[in-house]
N, C-alpha and C positions, 0 to 999 in steps of 0.2 A: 435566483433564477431557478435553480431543480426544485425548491419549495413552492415555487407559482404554476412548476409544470406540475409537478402530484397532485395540486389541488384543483388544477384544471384539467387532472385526470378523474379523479372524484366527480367531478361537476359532469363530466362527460359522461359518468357511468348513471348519475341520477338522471339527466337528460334523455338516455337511453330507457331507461325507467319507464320515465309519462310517455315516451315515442313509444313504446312497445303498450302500454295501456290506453292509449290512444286507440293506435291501430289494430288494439284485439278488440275494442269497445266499437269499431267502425265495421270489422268483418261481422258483428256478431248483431249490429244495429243496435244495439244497442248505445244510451250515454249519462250513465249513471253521474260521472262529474269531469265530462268534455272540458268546458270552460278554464274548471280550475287546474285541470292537468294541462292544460296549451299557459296558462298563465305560469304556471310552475316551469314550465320548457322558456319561454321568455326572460325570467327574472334568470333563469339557471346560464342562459346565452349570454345576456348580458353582463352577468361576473364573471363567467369565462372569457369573455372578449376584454373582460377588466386587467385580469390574471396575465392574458396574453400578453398583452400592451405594456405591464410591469416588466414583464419576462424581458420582451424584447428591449426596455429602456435599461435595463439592468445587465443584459448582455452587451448591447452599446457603449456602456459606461466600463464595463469592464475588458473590451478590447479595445478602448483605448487608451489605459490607465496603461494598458499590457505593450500598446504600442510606442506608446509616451515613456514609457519604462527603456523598452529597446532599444529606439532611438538617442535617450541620452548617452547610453551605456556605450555603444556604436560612435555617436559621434565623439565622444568621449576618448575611447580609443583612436579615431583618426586623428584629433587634434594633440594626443598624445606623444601619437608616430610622428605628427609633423609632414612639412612637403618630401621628406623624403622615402616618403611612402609611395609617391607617383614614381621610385624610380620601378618597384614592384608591381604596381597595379595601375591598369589604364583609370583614369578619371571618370567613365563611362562606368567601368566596373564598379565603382566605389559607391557612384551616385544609385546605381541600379540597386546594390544594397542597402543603402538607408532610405529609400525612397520607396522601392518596386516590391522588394523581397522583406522590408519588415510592413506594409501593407500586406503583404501574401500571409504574414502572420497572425494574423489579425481573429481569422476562422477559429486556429487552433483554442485561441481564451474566450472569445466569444461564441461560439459555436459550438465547437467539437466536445471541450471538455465538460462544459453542463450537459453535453446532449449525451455524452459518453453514460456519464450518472441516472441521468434521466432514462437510458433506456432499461437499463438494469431494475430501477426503482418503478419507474411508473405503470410499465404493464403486469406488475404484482399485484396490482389491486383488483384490475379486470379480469387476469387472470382467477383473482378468490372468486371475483363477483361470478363470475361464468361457469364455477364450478359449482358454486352453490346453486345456481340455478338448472346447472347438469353437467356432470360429471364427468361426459363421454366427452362433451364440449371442451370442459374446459383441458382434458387428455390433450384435443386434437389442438388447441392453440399450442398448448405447450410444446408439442413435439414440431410444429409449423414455426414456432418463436424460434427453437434451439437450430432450426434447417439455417436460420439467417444470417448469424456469426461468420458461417462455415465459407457462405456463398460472398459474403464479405471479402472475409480473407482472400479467396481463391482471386477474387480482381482489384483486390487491394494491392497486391506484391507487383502487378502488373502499372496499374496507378502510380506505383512512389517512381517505378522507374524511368515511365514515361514523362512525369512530372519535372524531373530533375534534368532528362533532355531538353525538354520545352523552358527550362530557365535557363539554361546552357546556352539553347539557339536566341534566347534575349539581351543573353549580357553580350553575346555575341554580334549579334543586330544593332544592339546601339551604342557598343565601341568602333563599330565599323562607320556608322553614319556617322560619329563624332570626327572621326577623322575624317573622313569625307566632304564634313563641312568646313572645317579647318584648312584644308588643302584643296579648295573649292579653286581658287587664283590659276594653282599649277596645274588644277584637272582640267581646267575648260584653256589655261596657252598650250597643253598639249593634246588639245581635243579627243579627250579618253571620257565627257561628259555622259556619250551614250552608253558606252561600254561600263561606265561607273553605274549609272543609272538601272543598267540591264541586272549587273550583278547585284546591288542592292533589292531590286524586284525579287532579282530566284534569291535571296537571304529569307526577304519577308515571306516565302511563299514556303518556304524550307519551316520558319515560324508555323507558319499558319496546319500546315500538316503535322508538324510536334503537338500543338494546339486541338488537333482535331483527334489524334490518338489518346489525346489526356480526355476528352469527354467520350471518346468511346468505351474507354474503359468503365468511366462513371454511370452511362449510360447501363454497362451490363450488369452494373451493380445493383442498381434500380431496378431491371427486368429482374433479377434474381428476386427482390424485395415481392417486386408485385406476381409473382407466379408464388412464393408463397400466401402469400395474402388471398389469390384465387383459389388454390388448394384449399387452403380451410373454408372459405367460403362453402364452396362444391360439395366439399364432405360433408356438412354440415349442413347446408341446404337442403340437397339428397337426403341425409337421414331423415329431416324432420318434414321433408315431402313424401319420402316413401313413411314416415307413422302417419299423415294425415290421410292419406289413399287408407293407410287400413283400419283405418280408426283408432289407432294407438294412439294420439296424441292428443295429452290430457289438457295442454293449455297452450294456445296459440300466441298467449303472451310471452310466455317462458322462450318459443322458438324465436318470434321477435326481438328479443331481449337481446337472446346470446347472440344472433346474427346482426344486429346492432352492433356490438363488444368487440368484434370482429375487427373493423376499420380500427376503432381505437385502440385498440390492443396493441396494432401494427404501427399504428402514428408514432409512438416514441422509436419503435426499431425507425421509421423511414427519417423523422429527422436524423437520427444517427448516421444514415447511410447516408447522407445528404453533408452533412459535418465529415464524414469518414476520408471523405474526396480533400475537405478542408484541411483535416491531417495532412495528407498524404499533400497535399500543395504546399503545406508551411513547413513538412517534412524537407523537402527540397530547398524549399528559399532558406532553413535555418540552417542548410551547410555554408554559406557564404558568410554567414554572421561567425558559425566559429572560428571560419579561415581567418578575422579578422584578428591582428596585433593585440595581444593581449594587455592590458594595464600594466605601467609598469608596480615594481616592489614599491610601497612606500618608501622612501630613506629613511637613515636612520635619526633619528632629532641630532640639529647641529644648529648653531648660530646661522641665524641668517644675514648674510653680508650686501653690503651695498659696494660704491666705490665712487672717488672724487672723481664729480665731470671735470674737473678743469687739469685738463692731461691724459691723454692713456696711453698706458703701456701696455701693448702686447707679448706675447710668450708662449710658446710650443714649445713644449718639452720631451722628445722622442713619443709623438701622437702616432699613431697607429689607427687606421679605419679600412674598414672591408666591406664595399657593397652586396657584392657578388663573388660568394666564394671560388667559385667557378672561372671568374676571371682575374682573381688576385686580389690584393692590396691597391685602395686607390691613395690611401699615404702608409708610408712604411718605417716609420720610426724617425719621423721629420721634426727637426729641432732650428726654433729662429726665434729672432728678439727685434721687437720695435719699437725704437722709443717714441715716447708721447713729442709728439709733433713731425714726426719724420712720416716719409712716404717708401712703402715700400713697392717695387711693382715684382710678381712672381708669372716667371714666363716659364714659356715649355710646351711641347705642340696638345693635341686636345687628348685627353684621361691623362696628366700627368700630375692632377690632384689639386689643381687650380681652385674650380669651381669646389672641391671638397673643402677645401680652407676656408672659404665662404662660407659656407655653407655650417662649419661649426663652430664659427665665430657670428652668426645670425642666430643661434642655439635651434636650428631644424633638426640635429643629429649631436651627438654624443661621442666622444671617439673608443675604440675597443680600448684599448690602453693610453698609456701618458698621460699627459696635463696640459689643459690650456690655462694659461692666465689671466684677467686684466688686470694693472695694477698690482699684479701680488696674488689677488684670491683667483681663487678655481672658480671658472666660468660656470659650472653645477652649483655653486652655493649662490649664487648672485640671482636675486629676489628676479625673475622675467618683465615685470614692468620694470625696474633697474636696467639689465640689457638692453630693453625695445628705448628706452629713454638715453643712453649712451651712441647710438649706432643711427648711423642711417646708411641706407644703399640704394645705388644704382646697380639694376641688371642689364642683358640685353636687348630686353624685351618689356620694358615698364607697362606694367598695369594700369591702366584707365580705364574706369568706369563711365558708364552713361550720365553725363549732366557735364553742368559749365566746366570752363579751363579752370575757375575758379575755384569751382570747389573741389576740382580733385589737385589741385594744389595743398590746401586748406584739408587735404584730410590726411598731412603732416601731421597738424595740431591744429586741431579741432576750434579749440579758444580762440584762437589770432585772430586780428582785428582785419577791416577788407587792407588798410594802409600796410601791416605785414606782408598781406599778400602781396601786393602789387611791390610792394619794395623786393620780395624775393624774383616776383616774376622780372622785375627790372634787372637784376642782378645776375638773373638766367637769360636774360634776350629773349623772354616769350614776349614779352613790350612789342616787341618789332615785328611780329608777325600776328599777335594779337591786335596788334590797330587797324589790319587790313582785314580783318573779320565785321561781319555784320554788327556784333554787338561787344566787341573783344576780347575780355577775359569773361563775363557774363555768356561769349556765344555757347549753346550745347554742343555737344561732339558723341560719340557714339559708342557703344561698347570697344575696350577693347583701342580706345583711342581713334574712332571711324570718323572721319575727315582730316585729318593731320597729318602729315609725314611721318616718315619715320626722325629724323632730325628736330623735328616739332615735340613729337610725342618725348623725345629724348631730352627735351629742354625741359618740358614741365617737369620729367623727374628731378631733375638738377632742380626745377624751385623747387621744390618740396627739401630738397636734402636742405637748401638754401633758408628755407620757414623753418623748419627740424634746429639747426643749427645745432648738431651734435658732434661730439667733438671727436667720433670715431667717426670714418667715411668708408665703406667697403662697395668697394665696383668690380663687378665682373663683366667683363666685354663690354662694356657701355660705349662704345663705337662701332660695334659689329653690324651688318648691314646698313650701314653708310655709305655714303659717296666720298671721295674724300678732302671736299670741299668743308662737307656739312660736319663732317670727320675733323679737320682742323676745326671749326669754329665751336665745335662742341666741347674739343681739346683743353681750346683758350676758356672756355666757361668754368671749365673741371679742375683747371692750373687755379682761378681762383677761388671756387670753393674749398679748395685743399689749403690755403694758409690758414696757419696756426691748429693746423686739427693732425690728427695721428690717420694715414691715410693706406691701405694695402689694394692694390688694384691687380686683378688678373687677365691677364688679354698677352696674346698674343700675336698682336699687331704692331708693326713697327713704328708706326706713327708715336702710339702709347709709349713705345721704350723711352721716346725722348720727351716724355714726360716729367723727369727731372725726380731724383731718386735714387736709393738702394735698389738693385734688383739682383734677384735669387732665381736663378734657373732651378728649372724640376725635370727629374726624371724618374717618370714609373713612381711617382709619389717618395720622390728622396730629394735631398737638398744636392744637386749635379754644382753648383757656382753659384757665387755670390760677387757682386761687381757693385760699383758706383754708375748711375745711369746720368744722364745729360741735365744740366740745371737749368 
């Protein structure tokens, strides 16, 4: 890229050349060799429009290598962290980052830092050329080049600042609409739709004025550029209009020439100034990228372990974890044992470290201290397709995606035949409310599970555990907003996905307790009782 702009600074100076021998050959009437010098200005446009057109496919290519780079690195780290990164960062925030803000990045490798290069290197040459052709001239660029820098900086410092509020009031804007849309239900049964509405408008409009301070500033950057640029002009003009009134001016070429030199001279400063803004943009979106969860440490080489599906045993062994330091320990040195085939249920009202147990027994988190086990090995040595192929779960809120009941069955395991499916949806009672659909396990349904109940949506997850057929079963709240009709019947489905498998369930619903079981009260993330629950 800086190799195609020097030589489509060269090209620019030869150019100026025949322009200026042209247009002395025309004040003078004379046309000693018209033709060939307009043929030489053609062939000369044409490479440089050549040179351009590399430049630009070459900067292309290299903000996106730069963004392609980012991005993995990015999501890399969030798949690292795990979902327990949403307890820290709104999901708005996160997508803003790998989406918005390594876009914004984009300027600084494509852009900025050839043009950084470029401007230092490329008006050296015009500079030589303009000096050799006079002296005074080429004085007056230099000290008009050197004004440029200065006047940079000056609305540069003002640029990064503004920049960094105007991404501020973005991640701001569209965690807010995110919720917004989320809670669309509650906002319109409590008729707070206009009042929501209203405030979303003064958000964007809050945007839009952040927005407009960031190109004001750019904007002054530019005036700065181009009042230098007329400066020399003028000075330079004037001199060589005040030697032609007095007859000092030995070659009308030579004036043409330099004052040709002029705009180019300045072209690589203004792309600069134009990239400069680019900085100061990807300066701001690249605080978000290092806010982000670093990689973790390699470990250290160790066997890698698997462990026998047929059985498992669980084990906590005084585990310890801490979301938020601020608010404590969400387990506190919790120690329990489950044998392969039993059910455990862990009750206890809500932060009592329920959902935490899950949560590192799903491997999303890690605990600060102690051990978890399966089988015997440490849940950190066991190969992640090992775990994901052991485990299956119900939460409170099953995931469905857009397409048939079928296939998001079926994206348990992927492999399984349509007769698998249908035997687990049989097994789950989607059967019976699937025949009453248009097209029944084929019908589509909607992000998010849109057309179903909640009861519904709650069965296809039981097929899936049901298709899965893994011989650990972890549920958290898997009744929680029900009826408690749909609540029993969902019960009866989950009583027999649980035989012959190792089963921990966490709810705090009493229906659940008499789900037949071990059960372990919690408190404040500690083991408060442990009891035999109803068979």
């Amino acid at each position: 890229m800086i190799a195609f702009a020097v030589l489509g600074t060269i090209l620019a100076i030869a150019q100026a050349g025949c322009a200026a021998l042209v247009l002395a050959d025309a004040l003078r009437g004379a046309s000693s060799d018209l033709w060939g010098l307009l043929a030489g200005f053609a062939v000369l446009a044409l490479l440089r429009a050549g040179l351009v057109y590399a430049g630009e496919r070459a900067a292309f290519a290299a903000g996106a290598a730069a963004r392609r780079r980012l991005r993995t690195d990015a999501l890399s780290r969030l798949l690292a962290a795990g979902p327990a990164l949403l307890r820290a960062h709104h999901s708005a925030d996160l997508t803003a980052v790998v989406v918005d803000r390594i876009e914004a990045v984009d300027g600084l490798f494509a852009r900025w830092m050839p043009a950084a290069t470029v401007a230092v290197v490329a008006p050296i040459p015009v500079l030589i050329a303009a000096a050799w052709a006079d002296r005074v001239a080429g004085l007056v660029l230099l000290l008009c080049g050197l004004a440029v820098p200065v006047i940079m900086a000056a609305a540069g410092i003002g640029a990064a600042v503004a920049s960094r509020r105007q991404f501020l009031a973005l991640s701001r804007l569209q965690a807010r609409f995110v919720d917004r849309i989320r809670g669309i239900a509650t906002i319109v049964l409590y008729g707070r739709a206009d009042s929501e509405a209203a405030a979303l408008s003064q958000a964007a409009e809050e945007l839009g004025r952040r927005t407009m301070r960031v190109l004001r500033v750019a904007f002054l950057s530019s005036a700065g550029l181009d009042v230098a640029t007329a400066v020399a002009l003028v000075v330079l003009a004037v001199r060589y209009g005040m030697a032609l009134l007095a007859g000092d001016l030995a070659s009308p070429a030579t004036a043409l020439f330099v004052l040709l030199l002029v705009p180019e001279f300045f072209a690589p400063l203004r792309s600069f100034a134009a990239a400069y803004q680019d900085r100061l943009h990807a300066t701001g979106a690249a605080e978000a990228l290092i806010d982000l969860p670093p990689l973790p440490e390699p470990a250290p080489a160790r066997e890698i372990r698997t462990v026998a599906a047929q059985g498992v045993t669980i084990a906590f062994e005084d585990v310890s974890l801490t979301w938020d330091k601020a608010r404590g320990p969400a387990l506190d040195g919790l120690s329990f044992r489950v044998p392969a085939g039993e059910t455990l249920i862990l009750a206890g009202p809500s932060g009592a470290g329920k959902s935490s147990v899950i949560e590192i027994l799903l491997g999303f988190v890690r605990p600060d201290s102690g051990r978890v086990t399966i089988n015997g090995a440490d849940i950190t040595d066991l190969v992640p397709q090992a775990l994901s192929r052991l485990t299956a779960w119900i939460g409170q809120r099953p995931v469905l995606f857009a397409g048939s009941i079928r296939d998001n069955i079926r994206f348990a395991r992927p492999e399984a035949s349509d007769a698998e499916v249908e035997e687990a949806a049989a097994a789950a009672r989607v059967d019976r409310f699937a025949a009453t659909l248009p097209q029944g396990l084929d019908t589509r349904i909607g992000e998010g599970g849109y057309g179903l109940s909640g009861g519904q949506a709650q069965r296809v997850a039981i097929a899936r555990a049901y298709l899965k057929n893994a011989p650990l079963l972890l549920m958290d709240e898997p009744t929680a907003h029900l009826d408690p009709a749909t609540e029993a019947e969902v019960l009866d489905s989950l009583r027999r996905l649980a035989l012959g498998r190792t089963v921990i369930l966490a709810s705090h619903a009493a229906a659940a307790h008499a789900f037949g079981g071990r059960r372990l009260d919690l408190r404040a993330g500690r083991a408060a009782a442990t009891a035999r629950g109803a068979a």
